[in-house]
C-alpha positions as CSV (number, residue, x, y, z in Angstrom):
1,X,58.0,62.6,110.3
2,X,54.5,62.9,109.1
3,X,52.1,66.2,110.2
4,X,49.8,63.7,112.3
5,X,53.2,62.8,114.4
6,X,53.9,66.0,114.4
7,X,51.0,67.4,115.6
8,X,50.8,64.8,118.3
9,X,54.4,66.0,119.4
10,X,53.6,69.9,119.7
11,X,50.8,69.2,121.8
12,X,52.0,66.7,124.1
13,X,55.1,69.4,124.2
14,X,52.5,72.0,125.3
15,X,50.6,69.9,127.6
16,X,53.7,68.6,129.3
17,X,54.6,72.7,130.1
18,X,51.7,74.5,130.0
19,X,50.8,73.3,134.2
20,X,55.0,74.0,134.9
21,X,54.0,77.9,133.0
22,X,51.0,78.4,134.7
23,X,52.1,77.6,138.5
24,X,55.8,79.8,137.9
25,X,53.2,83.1,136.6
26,X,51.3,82.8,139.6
27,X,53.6,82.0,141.8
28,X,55.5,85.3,140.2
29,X,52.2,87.5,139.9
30,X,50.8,86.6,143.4
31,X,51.1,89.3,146.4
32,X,53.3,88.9,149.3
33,X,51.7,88.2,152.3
34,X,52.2,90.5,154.9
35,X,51.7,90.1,159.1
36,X,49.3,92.5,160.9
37,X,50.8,93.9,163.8
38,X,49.4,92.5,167.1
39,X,46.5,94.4,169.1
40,X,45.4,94.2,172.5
41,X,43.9,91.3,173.8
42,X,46.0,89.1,170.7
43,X,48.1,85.9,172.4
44,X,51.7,86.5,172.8
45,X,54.7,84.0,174.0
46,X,57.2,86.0,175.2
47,X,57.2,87.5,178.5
48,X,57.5,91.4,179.0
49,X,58.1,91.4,174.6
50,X,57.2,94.4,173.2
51,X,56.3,95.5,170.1
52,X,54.5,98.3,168.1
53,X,50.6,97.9,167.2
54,X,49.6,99.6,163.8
55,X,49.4,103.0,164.9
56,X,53.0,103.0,166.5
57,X,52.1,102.5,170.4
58,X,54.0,99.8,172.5
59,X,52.8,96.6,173.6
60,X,53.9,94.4,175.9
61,X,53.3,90.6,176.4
62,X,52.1,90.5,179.5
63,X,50.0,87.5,181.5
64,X,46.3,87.9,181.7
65,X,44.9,90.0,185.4
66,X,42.3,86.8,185.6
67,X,41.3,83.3,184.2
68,X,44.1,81.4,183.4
69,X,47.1,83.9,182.9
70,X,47.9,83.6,179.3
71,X,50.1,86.1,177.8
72,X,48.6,88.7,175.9
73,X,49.4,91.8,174.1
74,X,48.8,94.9,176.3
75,X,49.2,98.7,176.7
76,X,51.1,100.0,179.5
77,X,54.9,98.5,180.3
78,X,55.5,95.1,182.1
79,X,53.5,93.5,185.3
């Protein structure tokens, strides 16, 4: 095989794997994503749920006192 063929070959090689490399290392190298906890006022869809907003206190999932009674995360136990 002559250098010129061979030169083509190595760099269709590295074309052909450098986009498969590149997407696996950041794939590898990018953060996890993480959930914020919920806060007051945040929708919910669980009746009387609770759960813990980022300073420990429970919340519960509780329908809105006006408008049209969504459920929304709330301090003080179930209504």
């Amino acid at each position: 095989m002559s250098t010129r063929r061979l030169r083509y070959a190595l760099l269709a090689t590295v074309a052909a794997v450098s986009p498969a490399a590149l997407l696996t290392g950041a794939a590898l190298l990018s953060p996890i994503a993480h959930a914020d906890a919920p806060g007051p006022g945040d929708s919910c869809t669980k009746l009387h749920a609770t759960t813990k907003d980022v300073n420990g206190r429970t919340l519960w999932c509780n329908p809105t006192m006006t408008g049209a009674q969504l459920l929304v995360w709330q301090y003080g136990g179930p209504s």
